[in-house]
Structures are given as C-alpha cells and as structure tokens.
N, C-alpha and C positions, 0 to 999 in steps of 0.2 A: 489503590495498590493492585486490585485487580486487574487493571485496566495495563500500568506498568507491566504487569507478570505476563499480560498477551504480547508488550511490547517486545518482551525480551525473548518469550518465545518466537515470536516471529522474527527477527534480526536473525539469532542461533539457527535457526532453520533453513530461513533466509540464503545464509553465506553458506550453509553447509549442503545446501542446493545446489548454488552454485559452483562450490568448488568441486564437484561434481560433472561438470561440462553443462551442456543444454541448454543456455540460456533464454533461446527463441522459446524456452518448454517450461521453464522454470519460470518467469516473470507473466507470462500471460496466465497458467495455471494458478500462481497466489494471486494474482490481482483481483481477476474474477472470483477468487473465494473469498478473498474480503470483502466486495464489494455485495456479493449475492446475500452471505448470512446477513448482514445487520439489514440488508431490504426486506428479507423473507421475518426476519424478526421483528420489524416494525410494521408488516402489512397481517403478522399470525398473532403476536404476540402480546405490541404496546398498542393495537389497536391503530394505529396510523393508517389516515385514507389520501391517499393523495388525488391531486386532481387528474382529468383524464389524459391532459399534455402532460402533467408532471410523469405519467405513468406510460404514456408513448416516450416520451424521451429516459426515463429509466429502461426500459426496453431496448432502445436504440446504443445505449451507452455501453451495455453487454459485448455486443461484435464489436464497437471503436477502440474498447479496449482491450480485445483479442488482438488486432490486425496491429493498433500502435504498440505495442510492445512486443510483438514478434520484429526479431532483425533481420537485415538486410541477407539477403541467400549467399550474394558475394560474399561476406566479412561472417557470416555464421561460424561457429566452429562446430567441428563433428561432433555429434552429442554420440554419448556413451547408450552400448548396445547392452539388451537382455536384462538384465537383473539389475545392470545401474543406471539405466533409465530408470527404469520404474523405481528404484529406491529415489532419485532425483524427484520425478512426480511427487511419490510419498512426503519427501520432506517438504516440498511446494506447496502442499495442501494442510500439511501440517502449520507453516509459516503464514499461510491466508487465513487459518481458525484464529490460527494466535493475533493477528494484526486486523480479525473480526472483531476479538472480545478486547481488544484494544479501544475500539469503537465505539462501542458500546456501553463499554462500561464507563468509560469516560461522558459517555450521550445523556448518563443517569443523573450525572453529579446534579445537586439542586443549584440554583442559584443562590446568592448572597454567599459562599464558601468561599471565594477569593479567589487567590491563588494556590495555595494549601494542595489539594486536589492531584494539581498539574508536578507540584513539588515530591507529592508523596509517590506518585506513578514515574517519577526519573528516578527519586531512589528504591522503590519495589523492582526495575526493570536494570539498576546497576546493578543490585544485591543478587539478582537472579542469574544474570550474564556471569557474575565474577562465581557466583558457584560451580558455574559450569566447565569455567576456565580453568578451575580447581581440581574438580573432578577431570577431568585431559589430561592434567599436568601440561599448561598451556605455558609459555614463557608470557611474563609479567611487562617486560621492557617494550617501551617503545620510544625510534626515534625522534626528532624534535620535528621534523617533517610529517612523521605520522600523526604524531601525538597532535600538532595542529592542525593538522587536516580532519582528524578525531573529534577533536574540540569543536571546531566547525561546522561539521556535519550534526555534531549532537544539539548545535545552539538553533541549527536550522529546526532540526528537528521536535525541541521545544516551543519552539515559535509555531510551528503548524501546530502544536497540539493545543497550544492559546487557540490557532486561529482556528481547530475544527472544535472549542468548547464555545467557544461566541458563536458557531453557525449552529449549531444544535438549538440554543436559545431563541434561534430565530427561523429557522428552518426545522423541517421531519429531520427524524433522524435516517431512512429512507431514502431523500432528495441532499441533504449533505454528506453522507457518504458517501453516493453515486456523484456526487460532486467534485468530493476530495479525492477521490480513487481513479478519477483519470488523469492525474497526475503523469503519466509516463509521457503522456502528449507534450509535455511543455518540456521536454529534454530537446524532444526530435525537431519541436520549433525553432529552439536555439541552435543545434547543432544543423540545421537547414541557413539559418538567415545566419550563425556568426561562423562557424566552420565550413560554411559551403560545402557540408556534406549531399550527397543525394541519396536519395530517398527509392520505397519501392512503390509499385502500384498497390498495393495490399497498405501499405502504411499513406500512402495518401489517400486512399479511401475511409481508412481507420479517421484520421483528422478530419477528414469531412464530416462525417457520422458523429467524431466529439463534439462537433463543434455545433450539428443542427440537438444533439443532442440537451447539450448548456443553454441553447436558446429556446427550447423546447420548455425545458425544468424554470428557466427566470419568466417566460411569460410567463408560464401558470401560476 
C-alpha cells in the first residue's frame, strides 16, 4: 500500500508538472530523482554492494538519462518564467520521491506473497488519486476513447510493476532501478525507427551512454 500511495503521488505530481509547461525540465528532474533515492538507499541503507562495473555503469546511466529525456530544441515548448518554473521543478521532485518510495517499497515485499502485493499497491494508488480528484472538484467523466486509453496505460503499468517485483528478486534493488528508470530511451527508439522522428545530438549521446550503461550493469 505504501508503495501504491508513491504511485499516486507521483502520477498527481507528475501531470500537474506538466501541465505547467517545461517538459524538457520536468521529466529529466523526476527521473533522476527516482532513480538516485532507491540507489543511495540501497548502497546507505539495505547495505547493497554492487559490483565495480555494476557501479560505473550506475554512474553513467545518471547523464543518459538526463540527455534521453530532454526534448528536441525544435519541438520544445516555452517553459514558464520565475515562480512557475520553479513551482514545475518543485512538483518534479515531488513526483521523483513519490515514484522513489514506489520502488522501494515495492523492492521489500518478501517472497512467496503472490500477487496480493501488486493488487493492494493499484488499489492504495486508486484510492489516493480519486481523493484527490475529490478534493479539486475534478469532473468524474470520461470519454470511451479516454477511458481506453486509461485502461491501457494502467494494464501497462501493472505489468511493469509485476516485471520490476521479479527483478528485485533477482537483482540489487540498486541495479534494477537504474535499470527500470531508463525507460524514456525506449520511446525515443521507437519514435526514431517507426515515426522517423529525428533526433538531437544531446539525445543521441544520451542512448549511447544507456546503452553502454545496460551492458555495463548485465556483465557485472
């Protein structure tokens, strides 16, 4: 449940980041913050040692995931001046603690629990969202095109959280983090090779760096 309640904070944060402008400012800022706490948690806290590549290649994954998730300069939009950047910042940092203790707390669960776990962290991070939406006076409705596209994104999102409670069991919590959290790379793949988007020099530097970095973390 704890683990839910980061989810939801981070989501709420998330979008209210974004809808803010800055997004070149806002997805690089939480990513690196979720990805940093649970490493610094796992190397101060659970005692976690990783090897010395596994720990050059955490290193190297910090700037890949700076550069991959900053946008293109063309297609940027003007991010907001003075007070609401930095509230954008704020709630970015806010969204990287909460999608930390997501991590985390999830990293804990023991084994033989099932699925139970996974079940009770979607309904702790619904219950938390819909308060929130409460507290707004948010409209409730959505269309059948949202509402599937909703649906869809949330089954995705159950499924990563299957797939990052199997890597924990098997990996640091550490090395699966810095794992899962370069995630922004696999958009810019696919929008490179199926939308024949182009790309910047900054973002293919980024993929470069993911990528010796993942090879980095699997040898070790």
């Amino acid at each position: 449940m704890l683990s839910g309640a980061g989810t939801g904070i981070g989501v709420a944060f998330l979008y209210r980041a974004l809808a803010k402008g800055a997004m070149s400012i806002v997805v690089p800022v939480s990513d690196v913050t979720t990805v940093a706490l649970p490493v610094l948690a796992g190397l101060a806290l659970l005692g976690e040692r990783p090897t010395a590549l596994a720990l050059v290649g955490i290193a190297a994954a910090f700037p890949a995931l700076w550069l991959v998730s900053r946008g293109p300069e063309s297609v940027r939009p003007p991010g907001p001046a003075g007070g609401r950047r930095s509230s954008a910042v704020a709630d970015a940092l806010v969204a990287g603690v909460g999608f930390a203790v997501q991590f985390l707390a999830m990293a804990r669960v023991p084994e033989g629990t099932g699925l139970w776990p996974v079940a009770a962290s979607r309904v702790a991070s619904v219950v938390l969202i819909s308060g929130l939406l409460a507290g707004q006076g948010a409209p409730w409705g959505l269309r059948s095109r949202q509402a599937a596209a909703a649906a869809g994104a949330g089954a995705l999102g159950t499924l990563a959280i299957l797939l990052y409670l199997a890597a924990t069991r098997q990996q640091l919590v550490a090395v699966a983090n810095v794992l899962a959290a370069l995630y922004p790379a696999v958009p810019v793949l696919l929008a490179m090779v199926f939308l024949r988007e182009r790309t910047t020099a900054a973002r293919t530097l980024g993929l470069l760096r993911a990528a010796a970095a993942i090879a980095l973390i699997a040898l070790a």
